[in-house]
C-alpha positions as CSV (number, residue, x, y, z in Angstrom):
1,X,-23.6,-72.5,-22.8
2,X,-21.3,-71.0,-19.6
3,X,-18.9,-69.5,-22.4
4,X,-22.2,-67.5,-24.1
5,X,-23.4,-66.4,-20.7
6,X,-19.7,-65.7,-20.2
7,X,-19.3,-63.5,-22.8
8,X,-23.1,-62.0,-22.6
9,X,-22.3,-60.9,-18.9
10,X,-19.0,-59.4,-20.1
11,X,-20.4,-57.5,-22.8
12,X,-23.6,-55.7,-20.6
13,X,-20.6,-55.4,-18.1
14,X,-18.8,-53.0,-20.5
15,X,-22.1,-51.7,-22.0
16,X,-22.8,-50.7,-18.8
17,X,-19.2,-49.2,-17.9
18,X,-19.5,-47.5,-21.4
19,X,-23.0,-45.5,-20.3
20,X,-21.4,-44.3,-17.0
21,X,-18.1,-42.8,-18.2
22,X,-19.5,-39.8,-20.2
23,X,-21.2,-38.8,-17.0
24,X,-18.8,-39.4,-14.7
25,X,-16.0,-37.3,-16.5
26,X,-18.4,-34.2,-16.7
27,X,-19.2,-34.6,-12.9
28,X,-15.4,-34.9,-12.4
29,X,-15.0,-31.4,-14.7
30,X,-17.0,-29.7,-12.2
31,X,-19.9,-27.1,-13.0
32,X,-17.8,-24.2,-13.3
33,X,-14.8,-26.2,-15.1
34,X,-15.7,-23.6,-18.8
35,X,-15.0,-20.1,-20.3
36,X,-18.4,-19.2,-19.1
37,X,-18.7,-16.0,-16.5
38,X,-19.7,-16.0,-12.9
39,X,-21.9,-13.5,-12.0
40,X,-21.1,-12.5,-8.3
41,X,-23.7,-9.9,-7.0
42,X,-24.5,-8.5,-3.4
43,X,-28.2,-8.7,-3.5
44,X,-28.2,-12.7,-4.9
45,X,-29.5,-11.9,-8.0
46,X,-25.9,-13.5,-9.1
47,X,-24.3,-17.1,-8.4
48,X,-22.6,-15.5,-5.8
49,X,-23.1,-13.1,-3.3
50,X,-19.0,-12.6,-2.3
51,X,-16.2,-12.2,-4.9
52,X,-14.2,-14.8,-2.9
53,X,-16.4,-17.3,-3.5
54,X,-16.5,-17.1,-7.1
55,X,-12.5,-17.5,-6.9
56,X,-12.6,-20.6,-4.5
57,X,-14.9,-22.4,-7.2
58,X,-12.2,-22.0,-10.5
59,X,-10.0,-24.4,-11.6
60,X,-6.7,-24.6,-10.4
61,X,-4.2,-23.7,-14.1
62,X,-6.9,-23.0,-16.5
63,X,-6.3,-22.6,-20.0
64,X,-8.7,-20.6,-20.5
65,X,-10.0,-17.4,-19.9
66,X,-13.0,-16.9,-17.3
67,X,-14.7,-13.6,-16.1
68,X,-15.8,-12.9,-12.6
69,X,-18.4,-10.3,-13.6
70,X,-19.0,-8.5,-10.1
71,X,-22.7,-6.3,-10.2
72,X,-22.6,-2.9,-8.3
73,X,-22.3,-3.2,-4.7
74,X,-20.0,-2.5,-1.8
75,X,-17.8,-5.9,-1.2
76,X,-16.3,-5.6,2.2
77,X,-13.9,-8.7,1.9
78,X,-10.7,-9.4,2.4
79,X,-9.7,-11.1,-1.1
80,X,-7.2,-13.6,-1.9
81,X,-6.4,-15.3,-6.0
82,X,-4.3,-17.9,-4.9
83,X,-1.4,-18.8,-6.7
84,X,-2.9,-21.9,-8.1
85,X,-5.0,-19.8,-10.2
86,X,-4.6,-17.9,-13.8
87,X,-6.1,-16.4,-16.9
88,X,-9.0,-15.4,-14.5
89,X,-10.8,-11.7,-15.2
90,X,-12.5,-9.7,-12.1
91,X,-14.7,-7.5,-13.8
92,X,-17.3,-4.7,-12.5
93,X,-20.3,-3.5,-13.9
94,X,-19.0,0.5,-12.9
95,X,-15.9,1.0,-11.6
96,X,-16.9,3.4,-9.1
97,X,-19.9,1.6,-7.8
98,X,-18.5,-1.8,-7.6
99,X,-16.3,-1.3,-4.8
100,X,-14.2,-4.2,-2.7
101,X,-12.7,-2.4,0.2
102,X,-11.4,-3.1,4.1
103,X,-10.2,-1.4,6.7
104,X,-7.0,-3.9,8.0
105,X,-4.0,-1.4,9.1
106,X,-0.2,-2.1,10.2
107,X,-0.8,-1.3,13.7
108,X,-3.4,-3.3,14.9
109,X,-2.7,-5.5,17.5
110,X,-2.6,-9.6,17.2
111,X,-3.0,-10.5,20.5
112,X,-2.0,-14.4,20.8
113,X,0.4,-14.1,17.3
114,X,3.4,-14.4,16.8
115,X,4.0,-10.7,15.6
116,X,2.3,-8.3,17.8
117,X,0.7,-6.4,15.1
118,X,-0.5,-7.1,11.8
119,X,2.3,-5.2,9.8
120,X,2.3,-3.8,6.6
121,X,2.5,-7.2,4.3
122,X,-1.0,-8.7,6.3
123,X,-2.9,-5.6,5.8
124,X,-3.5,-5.6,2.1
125,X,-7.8,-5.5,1.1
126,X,-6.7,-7.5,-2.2
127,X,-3.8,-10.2,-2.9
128,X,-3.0,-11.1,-6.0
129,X,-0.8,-14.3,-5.7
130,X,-1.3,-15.9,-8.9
131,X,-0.2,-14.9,-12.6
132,X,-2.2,-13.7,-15.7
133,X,-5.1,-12.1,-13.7
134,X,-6.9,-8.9,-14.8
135,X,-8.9,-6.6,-12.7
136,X,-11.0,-4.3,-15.1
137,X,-13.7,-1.3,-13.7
138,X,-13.4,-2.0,-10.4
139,X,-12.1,-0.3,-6.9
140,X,-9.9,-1.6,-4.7
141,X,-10.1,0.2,-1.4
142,X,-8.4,0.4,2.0
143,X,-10.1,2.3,4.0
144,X,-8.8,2.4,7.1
145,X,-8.2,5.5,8.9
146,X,-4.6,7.2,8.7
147,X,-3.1,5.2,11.5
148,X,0.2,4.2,9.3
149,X,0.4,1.7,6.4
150,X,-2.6,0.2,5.1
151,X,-2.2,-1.8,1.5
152,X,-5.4,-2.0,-0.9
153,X,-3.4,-3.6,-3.8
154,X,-0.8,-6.4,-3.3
155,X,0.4,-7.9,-6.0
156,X,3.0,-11.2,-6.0
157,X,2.0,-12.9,-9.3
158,X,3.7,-12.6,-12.7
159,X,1.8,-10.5,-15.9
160,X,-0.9,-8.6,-14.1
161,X,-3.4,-6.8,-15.6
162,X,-5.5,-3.7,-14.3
163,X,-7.0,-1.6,-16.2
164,X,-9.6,1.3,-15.4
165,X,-9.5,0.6,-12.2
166,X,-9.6,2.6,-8.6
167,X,-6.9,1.8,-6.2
168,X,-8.0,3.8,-3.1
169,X,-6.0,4.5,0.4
170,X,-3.5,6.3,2.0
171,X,0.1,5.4,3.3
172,X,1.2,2.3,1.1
173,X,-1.7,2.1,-1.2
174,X,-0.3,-0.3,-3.8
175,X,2.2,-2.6,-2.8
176,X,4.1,-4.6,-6.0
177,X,5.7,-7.3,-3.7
178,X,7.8,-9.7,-6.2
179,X,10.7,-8.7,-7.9
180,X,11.2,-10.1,-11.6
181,X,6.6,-9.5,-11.6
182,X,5.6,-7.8,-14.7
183,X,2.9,-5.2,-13.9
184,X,0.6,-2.9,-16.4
185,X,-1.9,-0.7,-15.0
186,X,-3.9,1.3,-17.8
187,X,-6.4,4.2,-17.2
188,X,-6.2,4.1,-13.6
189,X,-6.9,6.3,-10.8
190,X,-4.2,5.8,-7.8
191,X,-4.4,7.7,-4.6
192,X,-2.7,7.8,-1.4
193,X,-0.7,9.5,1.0
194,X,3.0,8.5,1.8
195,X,5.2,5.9,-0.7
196,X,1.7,4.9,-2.3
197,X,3.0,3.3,-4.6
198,X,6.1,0.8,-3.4
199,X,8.2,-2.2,-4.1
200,X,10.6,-4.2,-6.0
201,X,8.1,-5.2,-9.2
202,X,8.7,-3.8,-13.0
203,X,5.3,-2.2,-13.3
204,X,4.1,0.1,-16.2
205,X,1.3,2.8,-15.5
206,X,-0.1,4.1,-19.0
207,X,-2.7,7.0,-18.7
208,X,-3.1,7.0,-15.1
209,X,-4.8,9.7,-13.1
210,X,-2.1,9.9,-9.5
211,X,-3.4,11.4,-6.6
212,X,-1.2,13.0,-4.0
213,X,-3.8,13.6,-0.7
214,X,-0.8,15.4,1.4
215,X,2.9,16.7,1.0
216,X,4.6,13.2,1.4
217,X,6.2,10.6,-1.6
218,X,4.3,9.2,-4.8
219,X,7.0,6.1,-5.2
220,X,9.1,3.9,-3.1
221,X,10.8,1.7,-5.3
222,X,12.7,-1.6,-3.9
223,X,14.2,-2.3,-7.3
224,X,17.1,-4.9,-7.2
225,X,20.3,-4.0,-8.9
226,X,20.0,-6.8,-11.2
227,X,16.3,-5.9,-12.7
228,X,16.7,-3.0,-15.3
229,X,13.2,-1.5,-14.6
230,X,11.2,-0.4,-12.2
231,X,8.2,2.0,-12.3
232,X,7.4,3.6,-15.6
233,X,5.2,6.2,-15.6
234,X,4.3,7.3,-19.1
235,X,1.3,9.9,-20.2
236,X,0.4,10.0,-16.9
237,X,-1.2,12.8,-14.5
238,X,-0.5,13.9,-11.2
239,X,-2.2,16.3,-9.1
240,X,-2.5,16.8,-5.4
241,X,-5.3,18.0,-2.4
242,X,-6.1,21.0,-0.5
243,X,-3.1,21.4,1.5
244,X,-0.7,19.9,-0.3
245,X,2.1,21.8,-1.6
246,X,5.2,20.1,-1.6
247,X,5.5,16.8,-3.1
248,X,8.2,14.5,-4.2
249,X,8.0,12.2,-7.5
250,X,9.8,9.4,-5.2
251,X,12.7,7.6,-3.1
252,X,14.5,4.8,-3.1
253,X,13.3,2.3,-0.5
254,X,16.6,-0.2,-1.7
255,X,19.5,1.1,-2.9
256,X,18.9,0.7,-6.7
257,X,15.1,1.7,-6.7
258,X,13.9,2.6,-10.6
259,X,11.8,5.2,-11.1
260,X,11.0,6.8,-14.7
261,X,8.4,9.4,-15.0
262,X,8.2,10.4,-19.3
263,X,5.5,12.1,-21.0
264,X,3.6,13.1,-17.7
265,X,1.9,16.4,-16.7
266,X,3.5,17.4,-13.2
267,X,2.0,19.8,-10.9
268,X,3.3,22.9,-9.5
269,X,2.8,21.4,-6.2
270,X,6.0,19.1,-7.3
271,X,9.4,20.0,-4.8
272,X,12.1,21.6,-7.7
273,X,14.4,18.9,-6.8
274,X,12.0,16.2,-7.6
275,X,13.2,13.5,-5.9
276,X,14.3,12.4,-2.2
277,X,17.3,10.4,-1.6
278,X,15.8,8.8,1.8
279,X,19.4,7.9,3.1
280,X,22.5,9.8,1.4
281,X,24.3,7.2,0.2
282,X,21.5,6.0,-2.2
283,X,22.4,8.9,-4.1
284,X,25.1,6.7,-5.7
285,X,22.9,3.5,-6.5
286,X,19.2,5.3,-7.2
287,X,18.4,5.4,-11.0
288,X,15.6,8.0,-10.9
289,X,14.7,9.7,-14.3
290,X,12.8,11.7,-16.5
291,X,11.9,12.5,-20.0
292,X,9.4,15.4,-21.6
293,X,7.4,15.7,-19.0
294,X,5.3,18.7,-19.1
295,X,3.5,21.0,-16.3
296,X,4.6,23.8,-13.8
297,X,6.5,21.1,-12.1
298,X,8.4,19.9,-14.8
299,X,11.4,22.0,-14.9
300,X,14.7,21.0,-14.7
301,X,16.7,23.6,-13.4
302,X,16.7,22.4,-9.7
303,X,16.3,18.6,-10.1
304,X,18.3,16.4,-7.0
305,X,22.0,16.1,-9.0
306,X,22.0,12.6,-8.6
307,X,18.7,12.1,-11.0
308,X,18.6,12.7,-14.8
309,X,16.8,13.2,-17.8
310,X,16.6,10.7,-20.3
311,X,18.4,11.3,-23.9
312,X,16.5,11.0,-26.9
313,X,17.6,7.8,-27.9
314,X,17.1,6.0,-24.3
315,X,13.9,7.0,-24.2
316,X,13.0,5.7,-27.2
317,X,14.1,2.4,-26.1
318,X,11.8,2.5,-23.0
319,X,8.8,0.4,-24.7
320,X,6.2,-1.9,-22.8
321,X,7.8,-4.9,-25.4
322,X,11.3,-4.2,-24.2
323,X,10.0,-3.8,-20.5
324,X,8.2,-6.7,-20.3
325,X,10.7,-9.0,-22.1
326,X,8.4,-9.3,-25.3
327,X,5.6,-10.8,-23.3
328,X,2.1,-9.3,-25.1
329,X,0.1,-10.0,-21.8
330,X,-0.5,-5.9,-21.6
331,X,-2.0,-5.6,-25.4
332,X,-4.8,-7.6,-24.3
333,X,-5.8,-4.2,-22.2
334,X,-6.4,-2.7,-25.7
């Protein structure tokens, strides 16, 4: 008789274990463990009512793909995707009414910091830390006032993604901060003032609308020596503001900075020398180039000595599969 109650308790004991389990392992997945989107949205008609939020609630090293769809509205964050994070896609409903934008500058004091400022690296309205993110029809905004650098767009992470997107600022508008990062930016309007685009990433821009707001620098690239690309400008456009009339495509912020503009319609407001060595002896280790590029600031004739034009046959080997190493995370903008 004790062996059958025995065995009788044992069995409703595992019964009972069994009935829990399914439960318990979709608690543990968590409610927004899935492919399914977040919808973040100012005026809480969404889950969310900040895009940071909806970041803090995803997995850590999905493997899967998960949209933040973010409703028209002004976002005034300051946004981090941790490096925890990938496959994740921030997505507007209209590029230029869904807006995320700060006003953080270099120069503003930190009283009771280490650092008596915030510097250039803190100021940043977005940070991308981790890899295989996409930002699609959004704007990404710094809008501080022109008090020295002031980064919208910093990028560490590996295989980013942006496509028709805004990137909005002045002095240092998009920062690519990791060398050996693979960058693609497709159908985007970039604007800024001085080196508005800088750093030591390989970062393609395909179709992109460049803004040049006074005479100053487009690039600043930190290439290392060691990476064989840098920025790669291809069928892109470049124009510039009232007032500005004398513009350089670039100069090297490090000694081998890589800068390629190919296929690009250049303004007359473009210097005939093109390019600015930014201390003489980087005329020795800058690889500055360009290929069939087309516009009243396109000629040749007067070009900085020290830069060239592409043959035929390098050119052709200038391909986002032979950029990026064969990695396909930039088709997926297609």
């Amino acid at each position: 008789m004790r062996r059958q109650t025995a065995a009788w308790a044992l069995g409703a004991l595992m019964a009972a274990i069994a009935s829990i389990l399914p439960t318990a392992t979709v608690q543990a997945a968590g409610k927004y463990d899935n492919p399914d989107t977040i919808v973040v949205a100012r005026d809480g008609t969404g889950e969310f009512r900040t895009i940071q939020e909806a970041i803090e609630v995803c997995r850590a090293f999905m493997d899967y793909h998960k949209v933040i769809y973010v409703k028209r509205g002004t976002y005034k964050e300051k946004i981090i995707v941790p490096q925890w994070l990938q496959n994740i896609e921030i997505c507007g409903e209209d590029r230029d009414a869904t807006v995320i934008t700060y006003d953080d500058h270099a120069n503003i004091p930190t009283p009771g910091m280490a650092y008596p400022t915030l510097g250039t690296f803190r100021s940043y309205t977005v940070k991308v830390e981790a890899n295989d993110i996409t930002f699609k029809n959004i704007t990404i905004e710094n809008n501080a006032p022109r008090m020295g650098q002031a980064v919208a767009l910093h990028t560490e992470g590996d295989r980013l993604l942006f496509v028709n997107c805004r990137l909005l600022g002045n002095q240092d508008t998009v920062y690519t901060g990791m060398p050996a990062t693979r960058l693609f930016f497709r159908d985007c309007y970039i604007e800024g003032t001085t080196d508005f685009i800088f750093g030591p990433s390989t970062a393609w821009f395909e179709h992109c609308d460049i803004f040049c707001k006074i005479n100053s620098y487009i690039t600043a690239a930190s290439t290392p020596k060691e990476q064989k690309y840098g920025y790669i400008f291809n069928n892109c456009t470049v124009s510039c503001g009232t007032g500005c009339d004398k513009m350089f495509l670039g100069r090297p912020w490090r000694d081998y900075g890589y800068t390629l503009f190919m296929h690009c319609r250049l303004p007359a407001q473009i210097r005939p020398e093109g390019w600015h060595h930014w201390q003489k002896e980087r005329e020795q280790t800058a690889r500055y180039y360009e290929y069939e590029n087309s516009g009243d600031g396109a000629a040749t004739g007067q070009r900085a000595p020290w830069s060239r034009q592409l043959t035929k046959k390098e050119a052709k080997e200038v391909t986002p599969d032979n950029v990026f190493q064969g990695s396909t995370f930039w088709k997926t903008g297609y």
